[in-house]
N, C-alpha and C positions, 0 to 999 in steps of 0.2 A: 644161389648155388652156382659153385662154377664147373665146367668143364674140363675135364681132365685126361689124358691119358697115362697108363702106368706102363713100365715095362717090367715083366713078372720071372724073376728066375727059376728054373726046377721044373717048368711044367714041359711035359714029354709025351703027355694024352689027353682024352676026353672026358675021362677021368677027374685029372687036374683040373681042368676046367671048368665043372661039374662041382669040384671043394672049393673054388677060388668064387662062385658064383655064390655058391651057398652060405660062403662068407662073408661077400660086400652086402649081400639082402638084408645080414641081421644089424647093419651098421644104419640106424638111424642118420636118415637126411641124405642117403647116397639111394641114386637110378643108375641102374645096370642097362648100357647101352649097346654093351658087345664085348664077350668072354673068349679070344683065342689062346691057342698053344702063345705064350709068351708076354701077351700083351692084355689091356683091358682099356677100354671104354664107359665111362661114368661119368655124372655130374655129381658132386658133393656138398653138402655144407660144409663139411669140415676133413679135407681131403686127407690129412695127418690121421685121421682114425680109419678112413679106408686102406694107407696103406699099412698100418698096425692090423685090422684085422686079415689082410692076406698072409703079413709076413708071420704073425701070430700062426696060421693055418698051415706053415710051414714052407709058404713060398717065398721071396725077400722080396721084396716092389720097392721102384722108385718113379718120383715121375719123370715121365719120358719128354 
């Protein structure tokens, strides 16, 4: 697993943060280590599918 950080377009609340969270959890092989307005914290196996599932969820991610 590696460590990662993302930087997340579109989030603007707690809200966001709250859909971006509920999305890296359903992504097999990724730990959620810290969800802010903007950013994320995560280890992955396979970090290409964590940021498919945020941008999927309607926010763009790359890594940071």
């Amino acid at each position: 697993m590696s460590a990662i950080n993302l930087k997340i377009e579109g989030m603007h609340c707690q809200s966001c943060v709250a859909r971006v969270k509920r999305a890296l959890v359903k992504v097999q092989g990724v730990q959620v280590h810290d969800v802010q307005v903007g950013s994320a914290q995560i280890e992955a196996v396979d970090p290409a599918a964590a940021i498919a599932a945020v941008t999927n969820a309607g926010y763009p991610a790359t890594r940071d």
